[in-house]
Residue frames as qw, qx, qy, qz and C-alpha x, y, z in Angstrom:
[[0.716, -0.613, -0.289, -0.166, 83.78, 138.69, 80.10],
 [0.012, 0.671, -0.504, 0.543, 85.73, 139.73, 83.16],
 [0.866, -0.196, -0.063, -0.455, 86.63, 137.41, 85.88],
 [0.379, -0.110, 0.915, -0.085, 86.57, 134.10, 86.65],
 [0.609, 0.075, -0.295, -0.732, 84.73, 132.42, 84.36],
 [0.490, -0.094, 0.730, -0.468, 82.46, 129.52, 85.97],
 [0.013, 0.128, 0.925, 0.357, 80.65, 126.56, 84.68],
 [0.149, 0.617, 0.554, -0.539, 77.49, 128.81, 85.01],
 [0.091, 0.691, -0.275, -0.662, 78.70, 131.38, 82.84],
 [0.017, 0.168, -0.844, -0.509, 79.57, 128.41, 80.12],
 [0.185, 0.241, 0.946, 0.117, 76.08, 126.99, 80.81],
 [0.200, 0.768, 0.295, -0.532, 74.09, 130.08, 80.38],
 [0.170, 0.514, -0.419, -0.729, 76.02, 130.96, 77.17],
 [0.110, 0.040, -0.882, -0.456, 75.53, 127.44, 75.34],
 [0.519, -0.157, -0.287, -0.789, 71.58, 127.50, 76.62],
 [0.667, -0.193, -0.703, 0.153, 71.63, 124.20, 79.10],
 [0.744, -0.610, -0.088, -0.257, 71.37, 123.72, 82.22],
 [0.375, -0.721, 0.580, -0.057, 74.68, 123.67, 85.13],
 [0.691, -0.263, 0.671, -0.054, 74.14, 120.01, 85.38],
 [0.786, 0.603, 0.117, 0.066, 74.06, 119.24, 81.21],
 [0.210, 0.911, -0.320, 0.151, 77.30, 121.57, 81.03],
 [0.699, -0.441, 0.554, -0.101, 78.86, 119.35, 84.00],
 [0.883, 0.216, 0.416, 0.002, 78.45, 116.09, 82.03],
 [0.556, 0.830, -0.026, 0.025, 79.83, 117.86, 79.12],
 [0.055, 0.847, -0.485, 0.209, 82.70, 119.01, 80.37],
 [0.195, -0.437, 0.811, -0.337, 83.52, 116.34, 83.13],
 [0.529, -0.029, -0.844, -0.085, 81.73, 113.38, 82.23],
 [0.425, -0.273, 0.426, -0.750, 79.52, 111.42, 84.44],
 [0.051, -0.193, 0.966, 0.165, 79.17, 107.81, 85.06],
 [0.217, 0.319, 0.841, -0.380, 76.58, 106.18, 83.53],
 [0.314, 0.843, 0.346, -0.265, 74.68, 109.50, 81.86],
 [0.610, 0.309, 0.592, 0.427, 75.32, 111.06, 78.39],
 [0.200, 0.605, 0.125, -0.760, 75.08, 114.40, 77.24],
 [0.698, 0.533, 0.477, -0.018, 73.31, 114.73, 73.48],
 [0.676, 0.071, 0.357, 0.641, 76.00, 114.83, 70.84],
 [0.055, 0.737, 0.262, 0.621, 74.35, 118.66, 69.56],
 [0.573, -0.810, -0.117, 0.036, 74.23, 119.59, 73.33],
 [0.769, -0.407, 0.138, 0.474, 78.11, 118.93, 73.90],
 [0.579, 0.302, 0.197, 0.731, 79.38, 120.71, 71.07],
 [0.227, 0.787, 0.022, 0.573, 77.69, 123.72, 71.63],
 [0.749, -0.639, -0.007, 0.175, 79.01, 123.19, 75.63],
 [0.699, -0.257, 0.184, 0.642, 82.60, 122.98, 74.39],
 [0.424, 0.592, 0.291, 0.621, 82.02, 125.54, 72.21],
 [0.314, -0.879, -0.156, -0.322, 80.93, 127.98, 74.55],
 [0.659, -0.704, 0.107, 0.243, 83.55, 127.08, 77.13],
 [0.557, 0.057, 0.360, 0.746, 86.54, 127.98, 74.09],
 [0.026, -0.809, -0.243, -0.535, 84.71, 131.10, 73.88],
 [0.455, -0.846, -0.064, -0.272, 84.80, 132.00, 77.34],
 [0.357, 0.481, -0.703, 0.384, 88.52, 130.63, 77.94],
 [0.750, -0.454, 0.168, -0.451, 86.96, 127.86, 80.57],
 [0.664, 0.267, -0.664, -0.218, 88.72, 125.59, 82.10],
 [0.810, -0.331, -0.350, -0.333, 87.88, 122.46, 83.99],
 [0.140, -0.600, 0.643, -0.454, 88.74, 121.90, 87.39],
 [0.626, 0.173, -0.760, -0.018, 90.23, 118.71, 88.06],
 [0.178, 0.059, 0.822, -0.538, 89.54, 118.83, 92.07],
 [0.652, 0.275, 0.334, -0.623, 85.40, 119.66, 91.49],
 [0.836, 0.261, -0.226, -0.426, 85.62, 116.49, 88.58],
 [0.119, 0.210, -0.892, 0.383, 87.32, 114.16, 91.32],
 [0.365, -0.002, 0.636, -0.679, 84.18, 115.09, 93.07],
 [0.727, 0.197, 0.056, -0.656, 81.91, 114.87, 90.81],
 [0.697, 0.214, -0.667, -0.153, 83.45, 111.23, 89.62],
 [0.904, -0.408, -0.101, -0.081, 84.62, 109.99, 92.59],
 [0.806, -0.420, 0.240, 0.341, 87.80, 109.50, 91.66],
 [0.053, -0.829, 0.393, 0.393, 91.07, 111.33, 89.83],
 [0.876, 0.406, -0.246, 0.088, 92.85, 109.82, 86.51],
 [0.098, -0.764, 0.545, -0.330, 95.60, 109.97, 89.28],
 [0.945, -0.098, -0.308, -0.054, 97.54, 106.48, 90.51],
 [0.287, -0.769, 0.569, -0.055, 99.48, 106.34, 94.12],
 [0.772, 0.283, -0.510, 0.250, 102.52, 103.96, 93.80],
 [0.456, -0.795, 0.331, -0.227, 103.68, 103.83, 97.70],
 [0.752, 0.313, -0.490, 0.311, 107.37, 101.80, 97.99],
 [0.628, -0.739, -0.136, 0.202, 109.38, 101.52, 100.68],
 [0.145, -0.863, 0.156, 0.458, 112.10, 103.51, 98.92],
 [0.658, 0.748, -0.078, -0.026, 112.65, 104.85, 95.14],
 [0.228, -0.820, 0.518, 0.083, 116.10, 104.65, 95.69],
 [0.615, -0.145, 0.769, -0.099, 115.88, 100.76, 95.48],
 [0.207, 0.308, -0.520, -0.769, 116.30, 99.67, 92.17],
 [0.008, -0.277, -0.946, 0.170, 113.69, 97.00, 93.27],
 [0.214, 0.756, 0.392, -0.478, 111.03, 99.75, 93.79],
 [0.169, 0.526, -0.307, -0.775, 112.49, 101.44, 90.51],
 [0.111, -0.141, 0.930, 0.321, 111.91, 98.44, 88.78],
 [0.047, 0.403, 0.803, -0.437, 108.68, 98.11, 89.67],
 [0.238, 0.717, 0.304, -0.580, 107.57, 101.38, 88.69],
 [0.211, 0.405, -0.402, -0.794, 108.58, 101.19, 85.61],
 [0.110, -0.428, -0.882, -0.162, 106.08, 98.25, 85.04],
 [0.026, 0.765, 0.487, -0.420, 103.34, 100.47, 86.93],
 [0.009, -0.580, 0.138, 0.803, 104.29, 103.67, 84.89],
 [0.080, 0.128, -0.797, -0.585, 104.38, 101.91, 81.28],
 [0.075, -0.429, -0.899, 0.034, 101.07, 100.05, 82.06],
 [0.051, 0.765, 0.405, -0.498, 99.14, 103.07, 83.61],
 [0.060, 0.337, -0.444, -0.828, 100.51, 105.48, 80.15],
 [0.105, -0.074, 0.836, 0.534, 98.41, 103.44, 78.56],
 [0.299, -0.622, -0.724, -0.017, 95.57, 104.14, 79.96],
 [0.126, 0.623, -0.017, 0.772, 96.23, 107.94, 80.47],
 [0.599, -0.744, -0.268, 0.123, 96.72, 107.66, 84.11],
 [0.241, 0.747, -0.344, 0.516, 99.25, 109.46, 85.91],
 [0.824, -0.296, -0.389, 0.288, 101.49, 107.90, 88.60],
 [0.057, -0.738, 0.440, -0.508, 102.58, 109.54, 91.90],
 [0.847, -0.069, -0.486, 0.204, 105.10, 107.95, 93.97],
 [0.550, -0.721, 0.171, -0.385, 105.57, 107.80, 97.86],
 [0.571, 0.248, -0.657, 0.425, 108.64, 106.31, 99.79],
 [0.740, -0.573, -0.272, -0.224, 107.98, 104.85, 103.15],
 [0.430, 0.557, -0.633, 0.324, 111.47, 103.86, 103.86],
 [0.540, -0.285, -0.783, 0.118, 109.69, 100.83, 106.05],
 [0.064, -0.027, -0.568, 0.820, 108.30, 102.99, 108.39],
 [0.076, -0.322, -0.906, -0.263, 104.72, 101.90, 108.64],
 [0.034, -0.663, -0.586, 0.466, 103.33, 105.32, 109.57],
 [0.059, 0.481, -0.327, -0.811, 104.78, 107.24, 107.34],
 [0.041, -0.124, -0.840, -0.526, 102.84, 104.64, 104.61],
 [0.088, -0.580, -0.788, 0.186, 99.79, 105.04, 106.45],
 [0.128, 0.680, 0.031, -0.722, 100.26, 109.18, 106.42],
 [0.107, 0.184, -0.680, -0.702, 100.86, 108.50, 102.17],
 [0.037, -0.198, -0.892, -0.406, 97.86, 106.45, 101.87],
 [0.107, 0.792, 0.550, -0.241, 95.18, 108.76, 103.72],
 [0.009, -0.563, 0.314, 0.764, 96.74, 111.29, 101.62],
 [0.089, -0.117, -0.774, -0.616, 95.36, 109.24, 98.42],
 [0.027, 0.545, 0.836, -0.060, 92.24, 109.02, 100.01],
 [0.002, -0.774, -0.383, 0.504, 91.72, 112.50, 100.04],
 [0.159, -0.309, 0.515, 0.783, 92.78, 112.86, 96.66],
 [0.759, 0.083, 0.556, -0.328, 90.93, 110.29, 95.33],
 [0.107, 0.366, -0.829, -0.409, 93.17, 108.69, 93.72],
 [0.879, 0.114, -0.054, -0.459, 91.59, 106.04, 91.46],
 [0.744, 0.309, -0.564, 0.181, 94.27, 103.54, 91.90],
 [0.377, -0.703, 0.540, -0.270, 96.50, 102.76, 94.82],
 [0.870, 0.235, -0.433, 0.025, 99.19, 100.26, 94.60],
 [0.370, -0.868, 0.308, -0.119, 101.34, 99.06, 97.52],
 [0.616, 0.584, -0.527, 0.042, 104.56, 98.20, 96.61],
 [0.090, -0.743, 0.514, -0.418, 105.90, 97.73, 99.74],
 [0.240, 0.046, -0.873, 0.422, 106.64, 95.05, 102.42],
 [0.568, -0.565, -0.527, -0.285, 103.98, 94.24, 104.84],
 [0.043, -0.575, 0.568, -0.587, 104.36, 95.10, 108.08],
 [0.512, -0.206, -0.834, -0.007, 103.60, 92.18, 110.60],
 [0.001, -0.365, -0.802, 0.472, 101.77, 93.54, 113.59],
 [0.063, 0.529, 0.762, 0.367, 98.42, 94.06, 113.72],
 [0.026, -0.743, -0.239, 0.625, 97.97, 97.53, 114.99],
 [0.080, -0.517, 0.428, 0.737, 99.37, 98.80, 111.56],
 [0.152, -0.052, -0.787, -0.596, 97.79, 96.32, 109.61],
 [0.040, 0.488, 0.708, -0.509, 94.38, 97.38, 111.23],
 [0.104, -0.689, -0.102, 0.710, 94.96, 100.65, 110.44],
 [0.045, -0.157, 0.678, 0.717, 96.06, 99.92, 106.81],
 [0.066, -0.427, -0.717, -0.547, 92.82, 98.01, 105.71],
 [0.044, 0.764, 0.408, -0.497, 90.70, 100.67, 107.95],
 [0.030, 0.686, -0.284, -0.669, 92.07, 103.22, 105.09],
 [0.010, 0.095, -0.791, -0.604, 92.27, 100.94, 101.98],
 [0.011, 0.548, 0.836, -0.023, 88.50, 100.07, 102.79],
 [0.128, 0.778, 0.204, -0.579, 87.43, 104.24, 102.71],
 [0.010, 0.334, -0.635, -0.697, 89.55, 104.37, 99.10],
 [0.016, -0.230, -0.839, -0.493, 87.12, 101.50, 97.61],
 [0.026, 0.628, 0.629, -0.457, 84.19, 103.15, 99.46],
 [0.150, 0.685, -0.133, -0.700, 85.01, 106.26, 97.84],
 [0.822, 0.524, 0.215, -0.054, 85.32, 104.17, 94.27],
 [0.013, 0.738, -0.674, -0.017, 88.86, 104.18, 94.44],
 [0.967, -0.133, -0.210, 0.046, 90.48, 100.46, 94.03],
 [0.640, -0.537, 0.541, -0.095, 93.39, 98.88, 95.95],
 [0.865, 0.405, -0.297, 0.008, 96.20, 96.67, 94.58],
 [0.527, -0.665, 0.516, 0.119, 99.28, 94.96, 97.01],
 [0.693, 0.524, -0.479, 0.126, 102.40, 93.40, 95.84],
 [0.040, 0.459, -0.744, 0.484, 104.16, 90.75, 97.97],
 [0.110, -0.209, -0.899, 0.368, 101.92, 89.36, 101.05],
 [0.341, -0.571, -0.382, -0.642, 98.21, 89.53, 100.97],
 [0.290, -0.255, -0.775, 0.500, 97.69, 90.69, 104.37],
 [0.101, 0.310, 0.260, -0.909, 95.20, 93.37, 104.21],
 [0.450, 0.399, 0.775, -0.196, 92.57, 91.19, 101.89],
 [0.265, 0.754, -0.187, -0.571, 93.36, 93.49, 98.90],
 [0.940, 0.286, 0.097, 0.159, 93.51, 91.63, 95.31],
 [0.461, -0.758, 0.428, 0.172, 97.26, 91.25, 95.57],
 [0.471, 0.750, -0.465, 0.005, 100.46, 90.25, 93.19],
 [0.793, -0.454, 0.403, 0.052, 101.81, 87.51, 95.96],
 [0.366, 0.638, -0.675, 0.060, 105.27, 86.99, 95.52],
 [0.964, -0.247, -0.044, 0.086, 106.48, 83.25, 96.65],
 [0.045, -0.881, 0.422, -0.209, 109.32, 84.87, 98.81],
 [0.849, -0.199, 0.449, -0.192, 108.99, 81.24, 101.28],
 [0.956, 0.097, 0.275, -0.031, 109.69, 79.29, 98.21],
 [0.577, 0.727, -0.203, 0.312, 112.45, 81.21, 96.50],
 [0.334, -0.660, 0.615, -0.273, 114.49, 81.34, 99.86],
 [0.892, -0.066, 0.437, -0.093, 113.81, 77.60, 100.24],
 [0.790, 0.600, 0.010, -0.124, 115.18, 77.01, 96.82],
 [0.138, 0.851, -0.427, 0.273, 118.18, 79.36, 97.16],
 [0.525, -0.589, 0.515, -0.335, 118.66, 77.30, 100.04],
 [0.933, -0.048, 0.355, 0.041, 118.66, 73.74, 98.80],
 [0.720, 0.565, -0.277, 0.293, 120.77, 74.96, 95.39],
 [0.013, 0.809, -0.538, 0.236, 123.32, 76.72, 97.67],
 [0.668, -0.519, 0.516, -0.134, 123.46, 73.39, 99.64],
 [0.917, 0.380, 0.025, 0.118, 123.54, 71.05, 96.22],
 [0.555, 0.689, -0.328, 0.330, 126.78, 73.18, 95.44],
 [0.699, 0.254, -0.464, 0.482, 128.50, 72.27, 98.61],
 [0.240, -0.581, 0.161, -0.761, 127.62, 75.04, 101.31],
 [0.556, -0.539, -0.631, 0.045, 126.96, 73.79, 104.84],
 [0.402, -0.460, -0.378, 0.695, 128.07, 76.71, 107.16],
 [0.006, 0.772, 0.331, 0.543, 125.53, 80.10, 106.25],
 [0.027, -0.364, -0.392, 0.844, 125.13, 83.64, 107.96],
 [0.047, 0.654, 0.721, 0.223, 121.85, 85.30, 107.15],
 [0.080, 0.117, 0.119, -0.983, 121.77, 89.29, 106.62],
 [0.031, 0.510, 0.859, -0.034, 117.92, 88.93, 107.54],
 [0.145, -0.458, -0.267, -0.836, 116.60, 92.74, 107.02],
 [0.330, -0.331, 0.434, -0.770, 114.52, 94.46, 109.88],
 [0.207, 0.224, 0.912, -0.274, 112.08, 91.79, 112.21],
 [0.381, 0.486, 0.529, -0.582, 108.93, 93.80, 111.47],
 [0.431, 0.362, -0.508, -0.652, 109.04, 93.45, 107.31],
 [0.821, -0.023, 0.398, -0.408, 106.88, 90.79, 106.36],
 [0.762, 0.590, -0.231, -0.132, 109.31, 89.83, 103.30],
 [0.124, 0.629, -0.669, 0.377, 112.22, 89.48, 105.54],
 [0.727, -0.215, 0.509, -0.406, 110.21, 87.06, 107.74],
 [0.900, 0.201, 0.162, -0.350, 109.35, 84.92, 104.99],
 [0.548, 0.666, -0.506, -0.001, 112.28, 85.02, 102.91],
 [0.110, 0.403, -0.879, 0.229, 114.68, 83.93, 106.01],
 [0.865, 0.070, 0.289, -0.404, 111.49, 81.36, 106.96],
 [0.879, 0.401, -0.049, -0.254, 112.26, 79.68, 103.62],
 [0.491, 0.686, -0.520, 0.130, 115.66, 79.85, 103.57],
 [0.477, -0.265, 0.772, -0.327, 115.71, 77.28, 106.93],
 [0.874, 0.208, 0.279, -0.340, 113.37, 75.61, 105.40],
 [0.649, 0.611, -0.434, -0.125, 115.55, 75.03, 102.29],
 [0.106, 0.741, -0.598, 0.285, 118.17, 74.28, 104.38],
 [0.518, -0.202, 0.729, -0.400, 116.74, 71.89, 106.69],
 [0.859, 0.208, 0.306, -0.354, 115.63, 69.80, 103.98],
 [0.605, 0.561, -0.516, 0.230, 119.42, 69.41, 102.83],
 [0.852, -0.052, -0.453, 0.258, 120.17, 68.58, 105.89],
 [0.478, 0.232, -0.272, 0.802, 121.87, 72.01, 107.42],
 [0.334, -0.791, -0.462, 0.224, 121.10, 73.72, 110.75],
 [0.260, 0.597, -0.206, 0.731, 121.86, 77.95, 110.49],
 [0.410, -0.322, -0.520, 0.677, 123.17, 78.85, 113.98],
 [0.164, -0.859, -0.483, 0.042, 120.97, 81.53, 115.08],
 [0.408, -0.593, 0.142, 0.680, 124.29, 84.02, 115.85],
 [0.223, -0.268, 0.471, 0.810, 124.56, 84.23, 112.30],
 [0.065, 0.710, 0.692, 0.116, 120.99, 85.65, 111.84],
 [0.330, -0.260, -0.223, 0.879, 121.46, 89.18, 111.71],
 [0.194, 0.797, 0.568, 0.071, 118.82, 91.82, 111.51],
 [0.237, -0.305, 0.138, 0.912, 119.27, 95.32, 109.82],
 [0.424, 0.656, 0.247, -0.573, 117.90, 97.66, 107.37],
 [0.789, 0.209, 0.539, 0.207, 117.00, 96.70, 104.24],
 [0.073, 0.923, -0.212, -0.314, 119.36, 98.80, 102.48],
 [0.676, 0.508, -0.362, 0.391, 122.44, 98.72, 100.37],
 [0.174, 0.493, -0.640, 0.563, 123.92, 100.10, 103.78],
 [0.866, -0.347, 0.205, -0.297, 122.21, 97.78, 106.24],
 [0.924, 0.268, -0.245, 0.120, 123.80, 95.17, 104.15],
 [0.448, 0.444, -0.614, 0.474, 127.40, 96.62, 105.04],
 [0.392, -0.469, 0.568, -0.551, 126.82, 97.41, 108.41],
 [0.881, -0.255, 0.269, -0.295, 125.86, 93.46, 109.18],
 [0.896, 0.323, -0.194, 0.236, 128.29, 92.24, 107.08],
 [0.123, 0.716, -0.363, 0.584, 130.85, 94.40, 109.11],
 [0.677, -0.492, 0.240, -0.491, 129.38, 93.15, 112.22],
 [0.975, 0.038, 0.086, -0.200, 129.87, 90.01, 111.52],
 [0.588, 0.625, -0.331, 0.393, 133.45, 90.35, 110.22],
 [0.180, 0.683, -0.506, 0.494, 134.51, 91.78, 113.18],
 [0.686, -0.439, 0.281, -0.507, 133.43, 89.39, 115.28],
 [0.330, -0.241, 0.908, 0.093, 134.91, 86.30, 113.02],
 [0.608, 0.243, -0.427, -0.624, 132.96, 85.33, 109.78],
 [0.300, -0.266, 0.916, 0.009, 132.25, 81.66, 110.76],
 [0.755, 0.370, 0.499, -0.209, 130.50, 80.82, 107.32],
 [0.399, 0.066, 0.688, 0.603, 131.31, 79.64, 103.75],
 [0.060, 0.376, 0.597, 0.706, 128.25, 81.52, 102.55],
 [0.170, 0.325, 0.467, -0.805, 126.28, 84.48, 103.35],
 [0.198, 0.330, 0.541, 0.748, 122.65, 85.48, 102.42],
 [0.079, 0.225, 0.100, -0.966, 121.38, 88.67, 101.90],
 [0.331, 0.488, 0.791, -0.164, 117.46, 88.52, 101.96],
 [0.522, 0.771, 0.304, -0.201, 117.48, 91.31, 99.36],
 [0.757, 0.479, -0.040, 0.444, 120.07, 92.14, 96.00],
 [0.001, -0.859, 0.124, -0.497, 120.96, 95.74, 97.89],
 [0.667, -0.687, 0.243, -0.154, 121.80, 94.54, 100.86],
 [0.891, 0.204, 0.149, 0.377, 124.21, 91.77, 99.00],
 [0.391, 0.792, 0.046, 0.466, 125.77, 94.66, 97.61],
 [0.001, -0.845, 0.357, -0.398, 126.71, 96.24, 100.40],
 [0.924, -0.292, 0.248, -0.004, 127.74, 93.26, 101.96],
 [0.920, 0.327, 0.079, 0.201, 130.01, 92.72, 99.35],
 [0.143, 0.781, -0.293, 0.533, 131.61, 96.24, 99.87],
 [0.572, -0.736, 0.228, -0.280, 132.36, 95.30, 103.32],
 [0.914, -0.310, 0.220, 0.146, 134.31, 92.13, 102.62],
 [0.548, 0.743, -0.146, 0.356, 136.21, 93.92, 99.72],
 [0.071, -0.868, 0.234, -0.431, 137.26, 95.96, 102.71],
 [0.725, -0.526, 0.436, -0.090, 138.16, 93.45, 105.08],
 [0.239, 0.347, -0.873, -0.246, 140.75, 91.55, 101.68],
 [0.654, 0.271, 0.566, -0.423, 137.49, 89.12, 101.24],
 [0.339, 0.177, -0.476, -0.792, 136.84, 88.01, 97.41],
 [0.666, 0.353, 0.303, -0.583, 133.51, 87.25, 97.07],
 [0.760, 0.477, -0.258, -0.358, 133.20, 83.79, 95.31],
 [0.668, 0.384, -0.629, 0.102, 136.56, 82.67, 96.79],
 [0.043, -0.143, 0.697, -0.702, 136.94, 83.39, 100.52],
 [0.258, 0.335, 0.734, -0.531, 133.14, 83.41, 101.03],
 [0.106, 0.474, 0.634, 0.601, 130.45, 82.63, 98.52],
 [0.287, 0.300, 0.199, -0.887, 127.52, 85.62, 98.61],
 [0.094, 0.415, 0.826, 0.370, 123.89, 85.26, 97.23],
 [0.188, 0.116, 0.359, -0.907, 120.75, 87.55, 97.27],
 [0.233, 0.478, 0.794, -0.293, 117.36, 87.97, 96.55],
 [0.237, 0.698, 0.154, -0.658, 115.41, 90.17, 93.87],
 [0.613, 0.382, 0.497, 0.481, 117.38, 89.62, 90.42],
 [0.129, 0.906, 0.074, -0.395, 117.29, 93.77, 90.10],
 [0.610, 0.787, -0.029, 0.089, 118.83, 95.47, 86.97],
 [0.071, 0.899, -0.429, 0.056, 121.92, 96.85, 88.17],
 [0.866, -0.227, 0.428, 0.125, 123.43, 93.06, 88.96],
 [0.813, 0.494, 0.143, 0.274, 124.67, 93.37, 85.49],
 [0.229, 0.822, -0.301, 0.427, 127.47, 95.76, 86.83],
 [0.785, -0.549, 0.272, -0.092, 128.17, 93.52, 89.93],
 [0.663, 0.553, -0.504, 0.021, 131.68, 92.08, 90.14],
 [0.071, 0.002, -0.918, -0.390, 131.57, 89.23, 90.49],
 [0.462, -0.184, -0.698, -0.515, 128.09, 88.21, 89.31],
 [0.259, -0.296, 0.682, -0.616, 125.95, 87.73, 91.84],
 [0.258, -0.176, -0.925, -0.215, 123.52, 84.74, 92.55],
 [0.265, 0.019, 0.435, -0.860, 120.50, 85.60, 93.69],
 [0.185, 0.629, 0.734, 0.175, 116.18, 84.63, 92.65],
 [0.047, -0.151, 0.276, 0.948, 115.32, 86.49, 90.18],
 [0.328, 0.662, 0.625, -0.253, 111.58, 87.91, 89.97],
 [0.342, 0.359, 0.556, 0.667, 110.26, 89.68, 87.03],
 [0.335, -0.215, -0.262, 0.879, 110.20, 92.91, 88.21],
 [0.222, 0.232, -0.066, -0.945, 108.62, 95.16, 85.49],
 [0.449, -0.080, -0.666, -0.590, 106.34, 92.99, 84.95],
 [0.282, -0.504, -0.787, 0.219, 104.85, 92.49, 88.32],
 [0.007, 0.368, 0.135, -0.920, 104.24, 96.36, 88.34],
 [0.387, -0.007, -0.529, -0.755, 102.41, 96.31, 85.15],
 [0.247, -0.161, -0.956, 0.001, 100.63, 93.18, 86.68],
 [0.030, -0.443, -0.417, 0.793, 99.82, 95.60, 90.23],
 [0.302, 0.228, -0.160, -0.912, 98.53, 98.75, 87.67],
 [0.269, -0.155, -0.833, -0.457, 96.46, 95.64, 85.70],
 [0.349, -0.345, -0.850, 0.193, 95.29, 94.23, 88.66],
 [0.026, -0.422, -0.272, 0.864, 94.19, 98.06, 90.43],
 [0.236, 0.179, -0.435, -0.850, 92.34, 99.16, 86.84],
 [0.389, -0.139, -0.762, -0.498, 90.64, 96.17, 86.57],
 [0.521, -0.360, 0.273, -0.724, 88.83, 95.88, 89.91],
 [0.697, 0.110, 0.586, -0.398, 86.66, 92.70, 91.41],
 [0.831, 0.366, 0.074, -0.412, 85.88, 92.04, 87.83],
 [0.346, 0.704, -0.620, -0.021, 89.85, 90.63, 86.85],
 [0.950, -0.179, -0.255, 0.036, 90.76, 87.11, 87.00],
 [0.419, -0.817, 0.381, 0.105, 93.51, 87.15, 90.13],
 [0.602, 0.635, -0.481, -0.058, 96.82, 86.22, 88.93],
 [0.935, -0.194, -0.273, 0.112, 99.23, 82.89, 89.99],
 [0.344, -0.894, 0.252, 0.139, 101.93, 84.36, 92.62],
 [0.526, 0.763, -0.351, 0.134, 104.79, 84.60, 91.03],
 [0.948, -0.181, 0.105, 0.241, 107.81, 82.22, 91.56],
 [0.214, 0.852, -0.432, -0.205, 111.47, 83.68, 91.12],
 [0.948, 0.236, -0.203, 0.066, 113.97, 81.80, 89.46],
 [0.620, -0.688, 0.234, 0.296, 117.18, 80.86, 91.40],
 [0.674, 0.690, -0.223, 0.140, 120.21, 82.00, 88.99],
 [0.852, -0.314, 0.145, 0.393, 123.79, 80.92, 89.82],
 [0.199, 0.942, -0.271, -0.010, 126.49, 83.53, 89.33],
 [0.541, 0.437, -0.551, 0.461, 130.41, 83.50, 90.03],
 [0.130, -0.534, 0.446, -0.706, 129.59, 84.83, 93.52],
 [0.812, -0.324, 0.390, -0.290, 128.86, 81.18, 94.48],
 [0.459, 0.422, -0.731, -0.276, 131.13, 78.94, 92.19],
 [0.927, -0.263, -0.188, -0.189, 130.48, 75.88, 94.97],
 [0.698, -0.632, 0.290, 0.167, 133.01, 74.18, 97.30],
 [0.851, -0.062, 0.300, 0.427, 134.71, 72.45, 94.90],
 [0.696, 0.466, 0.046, 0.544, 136.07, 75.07, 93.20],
 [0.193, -0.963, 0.175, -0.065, 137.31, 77.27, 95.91],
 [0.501, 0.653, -0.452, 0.344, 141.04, 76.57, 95.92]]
């Protein structure tokens, strides 16, 4: 046969009907095709060198064996982390993950996620931060509501704001924590590299971390609230800022591990050691800490395993029991040793 060769052609050779040949080939929820029927379907289409097209058995399912992952940037070993829970999890289940970086810019997440909709992706996880106003987060569940319409599901990680079954991270209470250990060990004069205003993790985190504070007793002077991007280089730049203006704390934190990081590079630069001159903490627990000198202290969340959690929760729809939000654990490094043993 010359050509193209069409799922006509395959259903005319094996003696069925378009819509029998369909079913065959591309499945179809619900309906069956008769075990003699299918073989002589696939048989015919390995005769005729057919093969199925994965946009027209989107359509005809609804949805794609395709899962978006949308972060606010792969770069972050936070988001890498992540995905490799979501990847491992979704292998198992012969999906296939495609990932989108926002890099907190809450339009560019909104262009990524009507972009799944017109895939139709059967998944859609959002890794990302919330964004706190409500024009964006209008827009968001206007768009995550057309995915499950279409039989697509919906999975967040972080802050349920958008009424999606969600991974809820207890950002509030792990700041708070951070905050009371950092005070146990001696700490009474903080600066806060607080990440951008409009992330909803960055709200909560430096929320909690007052909170902590105030319930040790310790007021953080608003000056030493700085907002930036939540980067490894946000981090320096505020930590820079802050240098050059006069460091007037015993202990900074950085509302994520990256940002720490580049914090830390900044006081290197300014003859700082981290641990003695000024303690440092962060937020996340990410892999690459294990190459930090010195150690850093930070709450540590179980990363690849709140991705796998997301991919669980996205697979398993309405019918999955919702999981308890996850608590990080506050870990104590060198890069806070406490008052008494600064020198």
């Amino acid at each position: 046969m010359t050509g193209q060769v069409t799922l006509a052609d395959v259903a005319r050779a094996a003696g069925v009907s378009p819509a029998t040949a369909s079913r065959a080939l591309n499945g179809s929820p619900g309906r069956t095709v008769r075990a003699d029927l299918a073989v002589r379907v696939a048989a015919a289409a390995v005769e005729l060198g057919y093969s199925v097209n994965a946009h027209a058995q989107a359509m005809a399912r609804g949805t794609t064996t395709t899962v978006g992952l949308i972060v606010h940037d792969i770069a972050d070993p936070y988001a890498a982390a992540i995905a490799s829970g979501v990847m491992a999890a979704a292998a198992e289940r012969g999906l296939i993950v495609t990932i989108a970086s926002t890099a907190s810019d809450a339009a560019l997440e909104l262009t990524h996620l009507r972009a799944l909709l017109q895939q139709r992706a059967r998944a859609v996880i959002l890794a990302g931060s919330r964004f706190t106003d409500a024009e964006s987060t209008a827009a968001m569940s206007s768009v995550t509501a057309a995915i499950a319409a279409a039989g697509g599901r919906i999975a967040a990680i972080g802050a349920d704001r958008l009424g999606v079954r969600t991974v809820e991270i207890d950002n509030f209470g792990g700041a708070a924590h951070l905050a009371s250990t950092l005070c146990s060990l001696g700490y009474r004069h903080f600066a806060v590299l607080a990440g951008p205003e409009h992330l909803v993790t960055c709200d909560d985190r430096l929320a909690g971390f007052r909170e902590g504070l105030a319930g040790a007793g310790v007021d953080l002077d608003p000056e030493n609230v700085l907002t930036t991007q939540f980067t490894r280089d946000g981090g320096y730049v505020a930590m820079r800022e802050l240098l050059d203006r006069g460091l007037a704390a015993d202990c900074v934190f950085a509302v994520n591990d990256v940002m720490a990081v580049g914090a830390m590079a900044a006081l290197r630069e300014h003859g700082y050691r981290v641990g003695s001159d000024v303690a440092l903490a962060g937020f996340d627990g990410i892999p690459t800490l294990r190459d930090i000198e010195p150690p850093l202290t930070t709450v540590r969340l179980p990363l690849p395993e709140i991705g796998r959690a997301a991919l669980e929760l996205a697979v398993a729809g309405e019918t999955g029991p919702r999981p308890a939000p996850v608590r990080g654990d506050v870990v104590v490094r060198a890069s806070t040793p406490g008052v008494a043993s600064v020198p």
